[in-house]
C-alpha positions in Angstrom: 139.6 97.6 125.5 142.1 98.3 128.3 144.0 95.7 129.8 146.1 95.0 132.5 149.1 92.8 132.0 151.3 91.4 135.0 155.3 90.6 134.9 157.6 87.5 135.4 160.5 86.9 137.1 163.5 89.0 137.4 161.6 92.9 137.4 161.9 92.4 141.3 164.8 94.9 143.2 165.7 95.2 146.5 163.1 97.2 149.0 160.7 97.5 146.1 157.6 96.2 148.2 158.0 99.3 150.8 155.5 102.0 149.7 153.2 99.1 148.9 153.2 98.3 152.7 152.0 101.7 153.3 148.3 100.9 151.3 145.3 100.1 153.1 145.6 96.2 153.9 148.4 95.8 152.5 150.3 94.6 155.3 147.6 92.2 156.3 147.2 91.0 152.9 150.8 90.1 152.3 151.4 88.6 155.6 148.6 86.0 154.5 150.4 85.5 150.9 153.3 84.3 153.0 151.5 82.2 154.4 149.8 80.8 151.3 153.4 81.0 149.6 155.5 79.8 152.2 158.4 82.8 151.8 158.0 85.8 154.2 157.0 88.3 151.4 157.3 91.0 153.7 160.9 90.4 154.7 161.9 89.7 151.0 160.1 92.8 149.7 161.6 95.7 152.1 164.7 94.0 153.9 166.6 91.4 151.6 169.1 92.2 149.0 169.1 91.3 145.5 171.1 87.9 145.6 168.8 86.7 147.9 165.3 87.9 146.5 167.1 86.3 143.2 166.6 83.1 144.2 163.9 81.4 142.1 161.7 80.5 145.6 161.5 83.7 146.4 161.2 85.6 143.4 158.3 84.1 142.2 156.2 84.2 144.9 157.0 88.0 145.8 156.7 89.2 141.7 153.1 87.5 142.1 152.2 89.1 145.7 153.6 92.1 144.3 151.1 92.2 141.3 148.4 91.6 143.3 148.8 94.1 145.8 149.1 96.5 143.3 146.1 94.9 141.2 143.7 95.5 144.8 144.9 99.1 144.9 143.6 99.9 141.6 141.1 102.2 141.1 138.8 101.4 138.1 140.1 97.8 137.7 136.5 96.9 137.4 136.8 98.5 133.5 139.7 95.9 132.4 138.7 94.0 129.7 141.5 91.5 129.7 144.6 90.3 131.1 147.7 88.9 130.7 151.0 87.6 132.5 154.7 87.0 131.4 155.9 83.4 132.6 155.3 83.6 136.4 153.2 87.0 135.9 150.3 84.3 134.5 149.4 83.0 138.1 148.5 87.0 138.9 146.6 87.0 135.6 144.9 83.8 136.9 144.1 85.0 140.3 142.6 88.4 138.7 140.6 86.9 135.7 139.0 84.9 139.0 140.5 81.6 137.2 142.3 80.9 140.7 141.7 82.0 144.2 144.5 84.4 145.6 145.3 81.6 148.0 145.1 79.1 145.0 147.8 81.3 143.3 149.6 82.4 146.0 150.2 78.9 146.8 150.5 77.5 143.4 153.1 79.9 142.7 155.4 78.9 146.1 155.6 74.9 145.1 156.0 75.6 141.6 159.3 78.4 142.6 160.6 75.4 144.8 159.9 72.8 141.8 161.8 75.0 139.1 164.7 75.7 142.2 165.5 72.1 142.5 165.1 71.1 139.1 167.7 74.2 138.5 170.1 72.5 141.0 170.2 69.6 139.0 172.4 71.0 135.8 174.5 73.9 135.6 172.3 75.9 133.2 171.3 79.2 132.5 170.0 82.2 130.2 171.1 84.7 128.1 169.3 87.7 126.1 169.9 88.3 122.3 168.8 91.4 121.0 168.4 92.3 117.5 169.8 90.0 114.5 167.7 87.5 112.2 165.5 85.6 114.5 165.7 82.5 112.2 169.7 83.0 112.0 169.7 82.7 115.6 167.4 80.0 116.4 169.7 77.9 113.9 172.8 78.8 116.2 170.8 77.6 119.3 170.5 74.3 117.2 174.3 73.7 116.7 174.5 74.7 120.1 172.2 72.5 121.7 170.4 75.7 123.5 166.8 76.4 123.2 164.3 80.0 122.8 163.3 80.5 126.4 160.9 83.7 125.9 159.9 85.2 122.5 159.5 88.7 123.9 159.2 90.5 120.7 160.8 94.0 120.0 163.8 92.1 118.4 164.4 90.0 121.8 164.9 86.4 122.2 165.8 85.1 125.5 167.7 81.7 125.2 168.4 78.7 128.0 170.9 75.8 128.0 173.5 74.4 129.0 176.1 76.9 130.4 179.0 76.2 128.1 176.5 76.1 124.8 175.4 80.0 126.5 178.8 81.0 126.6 179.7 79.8 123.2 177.3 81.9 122.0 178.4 84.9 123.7 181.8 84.4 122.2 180.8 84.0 119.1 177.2 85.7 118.7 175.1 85.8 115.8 175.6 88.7 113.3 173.8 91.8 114.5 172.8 90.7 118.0 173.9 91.3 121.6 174.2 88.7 124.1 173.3 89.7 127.8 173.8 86.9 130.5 171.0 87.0 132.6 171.0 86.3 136.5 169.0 83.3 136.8 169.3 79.9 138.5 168.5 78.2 135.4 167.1 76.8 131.9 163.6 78.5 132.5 161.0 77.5 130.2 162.8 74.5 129.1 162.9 70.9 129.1 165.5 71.2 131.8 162.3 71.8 133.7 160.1 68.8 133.1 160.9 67.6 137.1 159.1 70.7 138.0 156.0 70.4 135.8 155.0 66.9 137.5 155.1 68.8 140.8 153.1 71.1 140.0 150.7 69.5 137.5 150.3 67.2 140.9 149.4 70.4 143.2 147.4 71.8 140.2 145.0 69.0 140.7 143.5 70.1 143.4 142.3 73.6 142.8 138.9 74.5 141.3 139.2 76.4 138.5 136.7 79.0 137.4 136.3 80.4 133.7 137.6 83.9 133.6 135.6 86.7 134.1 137.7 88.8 131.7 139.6 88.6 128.2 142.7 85.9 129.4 145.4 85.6 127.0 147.9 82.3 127.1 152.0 82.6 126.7 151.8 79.4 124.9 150.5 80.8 121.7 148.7 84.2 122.2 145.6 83.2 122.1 142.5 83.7 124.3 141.7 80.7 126.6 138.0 80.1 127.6 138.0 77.6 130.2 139.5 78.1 134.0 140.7 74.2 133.4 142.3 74.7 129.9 144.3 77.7 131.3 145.2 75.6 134.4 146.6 73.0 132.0 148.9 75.8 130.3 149.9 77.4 133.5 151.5 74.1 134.1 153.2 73.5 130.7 154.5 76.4 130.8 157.1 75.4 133.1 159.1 73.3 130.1 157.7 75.8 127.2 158.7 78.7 125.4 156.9 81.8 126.7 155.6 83.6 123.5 155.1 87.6 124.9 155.4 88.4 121.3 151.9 86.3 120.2 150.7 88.0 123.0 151.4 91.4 121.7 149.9 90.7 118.6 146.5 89.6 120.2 146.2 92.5 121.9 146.9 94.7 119.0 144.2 92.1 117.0 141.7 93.1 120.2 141.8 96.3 119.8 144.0 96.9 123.0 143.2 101.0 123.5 145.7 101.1 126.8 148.0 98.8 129.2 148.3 99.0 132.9 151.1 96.8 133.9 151.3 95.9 137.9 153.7 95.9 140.1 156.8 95.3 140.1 156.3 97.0 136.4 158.6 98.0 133.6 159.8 95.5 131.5 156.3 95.0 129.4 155.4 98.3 129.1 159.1 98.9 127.7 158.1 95.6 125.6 154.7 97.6 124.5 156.1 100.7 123.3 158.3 99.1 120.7 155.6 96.4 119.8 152.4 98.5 119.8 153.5 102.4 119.1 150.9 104.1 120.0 148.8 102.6 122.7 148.9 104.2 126.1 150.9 102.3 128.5 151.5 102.9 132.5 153.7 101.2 134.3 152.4 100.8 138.0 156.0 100.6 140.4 154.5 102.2 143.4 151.1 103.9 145.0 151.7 107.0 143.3 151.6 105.7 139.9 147.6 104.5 140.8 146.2 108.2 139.8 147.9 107.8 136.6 146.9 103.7 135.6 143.1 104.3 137.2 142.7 107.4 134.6 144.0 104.8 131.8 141.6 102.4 133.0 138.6 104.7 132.8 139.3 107.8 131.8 136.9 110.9 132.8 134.1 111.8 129.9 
C-alpha cells in the first residue's frame, strides 16, 4: 500500500506557494480557498514574510491549501491506499479521503486557526521540542512542571506545551540526554489551553455532512483507522485539546504494510519523521511541481 500523508503547522516558509501558482488551476483554485478560508492564500503563500504567515490564522489555512493543491497535481493519486495528516494536516486528509468537501475543509480549517488564535491570546503559553532522552523520564518532568506532551512524533521527539515559565524551566534544566528547542508558536497547541477553541469548532463542525472515506484514514488520537466520516469528524475536533500521536501513526502504517509515502506540500518534516521510524520504506517529499515526476512514480510505479 502506498499512502499519502499531509503536514501540520509550522512546515510553511516564506514564498513557498510560488511554483504551485504556476500549475494548471492553481491560481483559480486557491483564490476560491481564500475565500472558503477567509485569509488571502495567495498573498500569504508568495508575498508575506515568515512572522506574518506564523500567525496561527494564517498558517493553518495556507499548510492545508497548500496540501491540496499539491494533492490535485498528482499524478496517480487514484492508487493511494490511505492517508494521513499531522495535527492541522488531518483536514487535508479529510478533504482527500472525500470525508469533507474542499470547501468544508477549507473552511473548517479558517474558524478553527481563528479559534486556537484567540484561545492562544488568552495565556502566555507555548512549545518546546525535546529530542532524545527517556520518554517516561521526561513526561515525569512535564508533571512537576505543570507542562503537558503536545505531539508524540516518534524518532525520539516529544513536543511539549505549557505555560511559558514551566517551558523555560525545562530548558534550563532539561532532562538527561535531551535537547530542548523553543518552537515559534502562538501557543499551548494540542492542549487543554485549547478547550475555548474546540466549542467553536465542534459548533461549525455541526453542520458539514460527512462522508465515510473512500481510502485507508488513519486518526492522531491513537493511530488507528477510522471508518465512519462522522467518527473522524468527532476527532478532528478533539484534536484541538489532545495530544497528536504521529508516532501510533507510524506504527499503523508499518502494521498495514505501508510499501511507500508521498507527503504533500509544504513537505519535509514527515518524511524526515519516516526515515527514522520506518527504514526502509520509500518516502518523497512533494515541496514543489517538480517533485510530482518523482511522488507519481511512487504512487504507481511502471511494470
Amino acid at each position: 500500500m502506498r499512502i499519502a500523508v499531509f503536514p501540520g503547522q509550522g512546515s510553511q516558509s516564506p514564498g513557498f506557494l510560488t511554483p504551485w501558482l504556476e500549475t494548471d488551476g492553481a491560481a483559480d483554485r486557491l483564490a476560491q480557498y481564500s475565500e472558503w478560508a477567509g485569509v488571502d492564500l495567495v498573498a500569504a503563500g508568495t508575498e508575506w514574510d515568515a512572522d506574518r504567515i506564523r500567525d496561527t490564522q494564517v498558517a493553518q489555512p495556507l499548510i492545508v491549501a497548500a496540501s491540496l493543491l499539491s494533492w490535485n497535481a498528482l499524478p496517480g493519486r487514484e492508487e493511494i491506499g490511505g492517508v494521513a495528516g499531522h495535527s492541522v494536516g488531518e483536514f487535508a486528509a479529510a478533504a482527500a479521503a472525500g470525508v469533507l468537501s474542499e470547501e468544508d475543509a477549507l473552511t473548517l480549517v479558517g474558524i478553527r486557526g481563528r479559534a486556537m488564535a484567540e484561545a492562544a491570546a488568552a495565556a502566555a503559553t507555548g512549545m518546546s521540542a525535546v529530542i532524545g532522552g527517556d520518554e517516561a523520564s521526561v513526561l515525569a518532568r512535564l508533571d512537576e512542571l505543570g507542562l503537558a506532551p503536545a505531539n508524540y512524533n516518534g524518532g525520539g521527539q516529544l513536543v511539549v506545551a505549557g505555560a511559558l515559565e514551566g517551558l523555560a524551566a525545562l530548558a534550563a534544566e532539561p532532562v538527561a540526554g535531551t535537547r530542548v528547542i523553543p518552537l515559534q508558536v502562538a501557543g499551548a497547541f494540542h492542549t487543554d489551553y485549547m478547550a475555548p477553541a474546540v466549542d467553536t469548532l465542534r459548533s461549525a463542525a455541526a453542520e458539514v455532512a460527512a462522508s465515510d472515506p473512500g481510502v485507508t484514514l488513519w486518526t492522531n488520537r491513537d493511530g488507528s483507522a477510522v471508518g465512519t466520516g462522522s467518527a473522524f469528524v468527532d476527532l478532528l475536533v478533539a484534536q484541538v485539546a489532545s495530544p497528536v500521536r504521529w508516532d501510533l501513526c507510524m506504527a499503523a502504517f508499518a502494521d498495514a504494510g505501508v510499501s511507500g509515502i508521498v507527503e504533500l506540500s509544504p513537505a519535509g518534516t514527515l518524511v524526515g519523521l519516516a526515515k527514522r521510524a520506518l527504514r526502509g520504506v520509500p518516502a518523497v517529499a512533494v515541496k514543489t511541481p517538480a517533485d510530482l515526476e518523482a511522488a507519481a512514480a511512487l504512487v504507481a510505479p511502471a511494470a
